[in-house]
PANUMI-979256 format. One record per atom (N, C-alpha, C): atom name; x, y, z. Coordinates in steps of 0.001 Angstrom, whole numbers, plus 500000, padded with zeros to 6 digits. Layout:
<atoms>
ATOM kolvex   east  north     up
ATOM     CA      X      Y      Z
...
</atoms>
This chain:
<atoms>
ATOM kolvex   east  north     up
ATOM      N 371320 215844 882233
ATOM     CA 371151 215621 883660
ATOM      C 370028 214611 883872
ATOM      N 370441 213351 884427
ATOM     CA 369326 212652 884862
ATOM      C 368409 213025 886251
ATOM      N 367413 212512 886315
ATOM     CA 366611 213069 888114
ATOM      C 366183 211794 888446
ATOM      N 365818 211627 889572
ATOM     CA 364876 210499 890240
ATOM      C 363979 211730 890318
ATOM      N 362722 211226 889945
ATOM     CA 362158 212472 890637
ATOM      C 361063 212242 891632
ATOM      N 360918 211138 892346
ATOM     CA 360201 210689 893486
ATOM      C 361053 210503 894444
ATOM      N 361905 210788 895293
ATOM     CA 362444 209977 896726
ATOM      C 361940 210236 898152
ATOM      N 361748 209635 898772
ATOM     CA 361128 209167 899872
ATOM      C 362348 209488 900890
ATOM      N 362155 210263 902130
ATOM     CA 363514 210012 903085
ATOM      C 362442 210008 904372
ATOM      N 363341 209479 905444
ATOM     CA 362633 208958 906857
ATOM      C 363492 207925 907563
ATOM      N 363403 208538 908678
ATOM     CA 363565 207706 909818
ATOM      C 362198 207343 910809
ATOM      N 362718 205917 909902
ATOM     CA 361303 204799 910640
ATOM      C 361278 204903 912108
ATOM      N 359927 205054 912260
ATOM     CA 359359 204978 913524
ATOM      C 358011 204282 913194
ATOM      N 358034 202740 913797
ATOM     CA 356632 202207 913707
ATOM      C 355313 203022 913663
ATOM      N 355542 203574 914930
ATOM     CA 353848 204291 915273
ATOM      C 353643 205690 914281
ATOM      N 355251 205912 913637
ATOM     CA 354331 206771 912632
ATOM      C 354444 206498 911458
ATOM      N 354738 205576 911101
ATOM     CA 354695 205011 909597
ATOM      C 353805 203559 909718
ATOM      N 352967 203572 910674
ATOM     CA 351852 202650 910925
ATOM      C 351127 201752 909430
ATOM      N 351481 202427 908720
ATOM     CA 351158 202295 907171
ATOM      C 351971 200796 906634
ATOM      N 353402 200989 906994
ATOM     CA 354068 200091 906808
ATOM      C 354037 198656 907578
ATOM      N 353516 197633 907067
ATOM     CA 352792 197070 908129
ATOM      C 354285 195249 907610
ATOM      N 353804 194737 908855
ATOM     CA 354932 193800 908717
ATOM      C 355265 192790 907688
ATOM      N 354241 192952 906598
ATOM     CA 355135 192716 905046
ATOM      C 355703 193179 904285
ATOM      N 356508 194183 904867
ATOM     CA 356938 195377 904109
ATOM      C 358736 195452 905285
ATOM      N 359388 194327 905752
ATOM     CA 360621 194463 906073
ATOM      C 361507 195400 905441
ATOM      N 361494 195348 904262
ATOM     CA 362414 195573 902976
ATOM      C 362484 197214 903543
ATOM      N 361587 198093 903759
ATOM     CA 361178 199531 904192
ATOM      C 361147 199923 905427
ATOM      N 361455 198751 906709
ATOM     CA 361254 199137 908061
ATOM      C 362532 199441 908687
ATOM      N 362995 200814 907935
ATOM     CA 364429 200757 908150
ATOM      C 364582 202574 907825
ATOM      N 365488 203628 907897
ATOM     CA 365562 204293 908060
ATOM      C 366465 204528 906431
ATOM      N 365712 205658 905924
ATOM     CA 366244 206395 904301
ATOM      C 366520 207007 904169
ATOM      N 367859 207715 904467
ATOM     CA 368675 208763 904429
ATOM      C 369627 208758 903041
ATOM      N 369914 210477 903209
ATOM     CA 370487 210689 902129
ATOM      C 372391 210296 901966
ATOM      N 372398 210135 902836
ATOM     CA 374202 209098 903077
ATOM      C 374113 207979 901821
ATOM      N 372940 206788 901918
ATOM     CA 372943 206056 901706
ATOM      C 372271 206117 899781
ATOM      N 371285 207012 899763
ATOM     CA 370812 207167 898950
ATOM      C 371995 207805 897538
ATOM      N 372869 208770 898315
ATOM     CA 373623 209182 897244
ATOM      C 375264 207673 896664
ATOM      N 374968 207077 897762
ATOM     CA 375946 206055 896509
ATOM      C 375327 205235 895670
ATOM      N 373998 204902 896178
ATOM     CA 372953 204618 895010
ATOM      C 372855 205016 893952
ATOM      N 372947 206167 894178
ATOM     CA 372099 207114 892856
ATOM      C 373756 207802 891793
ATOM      N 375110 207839 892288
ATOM     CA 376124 208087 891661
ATOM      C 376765 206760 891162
ATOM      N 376092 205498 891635
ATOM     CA 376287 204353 891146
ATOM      C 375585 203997 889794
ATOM      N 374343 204813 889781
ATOM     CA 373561 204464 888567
ATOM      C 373494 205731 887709
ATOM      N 374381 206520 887865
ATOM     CA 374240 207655 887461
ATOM      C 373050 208583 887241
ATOM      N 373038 208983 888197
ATOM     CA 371643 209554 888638
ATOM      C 372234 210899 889600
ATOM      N 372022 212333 888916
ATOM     CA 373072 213326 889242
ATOM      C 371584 214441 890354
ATOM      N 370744 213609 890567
ATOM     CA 369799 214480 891844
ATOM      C 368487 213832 892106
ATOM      N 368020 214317 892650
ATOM     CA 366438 213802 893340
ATOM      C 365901 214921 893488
ATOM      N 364454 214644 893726
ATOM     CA 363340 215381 893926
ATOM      C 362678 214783 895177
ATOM      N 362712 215022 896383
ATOM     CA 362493 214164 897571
ATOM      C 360627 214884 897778
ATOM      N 360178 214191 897727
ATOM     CA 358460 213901 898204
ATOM      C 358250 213461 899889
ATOM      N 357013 214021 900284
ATOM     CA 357242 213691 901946
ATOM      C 356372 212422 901822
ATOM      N 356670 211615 903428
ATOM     CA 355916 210264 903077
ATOM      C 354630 210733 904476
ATOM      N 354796 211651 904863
ATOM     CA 353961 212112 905907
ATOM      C 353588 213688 905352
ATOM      N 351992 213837 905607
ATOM     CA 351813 215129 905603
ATOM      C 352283 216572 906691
ATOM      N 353105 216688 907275
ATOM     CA 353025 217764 908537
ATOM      C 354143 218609 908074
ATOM      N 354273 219154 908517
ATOM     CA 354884 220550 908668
ATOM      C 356252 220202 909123
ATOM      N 356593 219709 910090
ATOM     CA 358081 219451 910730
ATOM      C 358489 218908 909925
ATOM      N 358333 217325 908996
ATOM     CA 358606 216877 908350
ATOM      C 358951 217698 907089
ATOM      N 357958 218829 906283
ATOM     CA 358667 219475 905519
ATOM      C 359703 220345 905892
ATOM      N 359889 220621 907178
ATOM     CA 360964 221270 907476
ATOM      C 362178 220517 907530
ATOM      N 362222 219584 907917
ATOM     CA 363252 218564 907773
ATOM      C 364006 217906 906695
ATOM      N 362677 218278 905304
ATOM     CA 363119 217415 903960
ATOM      C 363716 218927 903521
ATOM      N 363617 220155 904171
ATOM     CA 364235 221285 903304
ATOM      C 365469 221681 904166
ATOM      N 365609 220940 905347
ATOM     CA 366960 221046 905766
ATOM      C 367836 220284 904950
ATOM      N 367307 218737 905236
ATOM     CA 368325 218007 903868
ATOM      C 368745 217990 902754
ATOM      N 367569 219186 901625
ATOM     CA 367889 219372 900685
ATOM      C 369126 220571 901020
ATOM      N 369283 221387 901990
ATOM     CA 369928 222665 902112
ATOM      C 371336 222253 902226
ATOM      N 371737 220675 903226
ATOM     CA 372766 220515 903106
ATOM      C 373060 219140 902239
ATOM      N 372806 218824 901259
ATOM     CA 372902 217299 900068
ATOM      C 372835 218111 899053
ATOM      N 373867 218695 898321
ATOM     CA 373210 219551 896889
ATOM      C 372714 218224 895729
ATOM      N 372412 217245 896109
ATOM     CA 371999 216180 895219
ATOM      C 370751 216220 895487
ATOM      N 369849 216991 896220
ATOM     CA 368209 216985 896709
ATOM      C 367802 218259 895809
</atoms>
């Protein structure tokens, strides 16, 4: 079984990913797991380990909803 074992998910919102600043196009865009899993069955890559890119609480609630419904998280 291969892993990614860092992934990042988010829907960009400037003012809270303030971090990402305008040399960073490539990332000012929204990372969902739709997109992530033809990536990752393209390179054969059979799961992830998703990391938050924000510290709070909602946000971990959100990365454990997605893992609940993506059995690839």
């Amino acid at each position: 079984m291969k892993l990614d074992a860092h992934q990042h998910f988010w829907r960009y919102n400037p003012a809270e990913f303030d971090w990402i600043s305008d040399g960073m196009e490539a990332i000012q865009r929204d990372f969902l797991p739709a997109e992530l899993q033809r990536e990752i069955s393209a390179a054969g890559i059979d799961g992830v380990v998703s990391v938050q890119a924000r510290q709070s609480l909602d946000e971990t609630r959100w990365l454990l909803e997605l893992a609940a419904t993506n059995d690839f998280i």
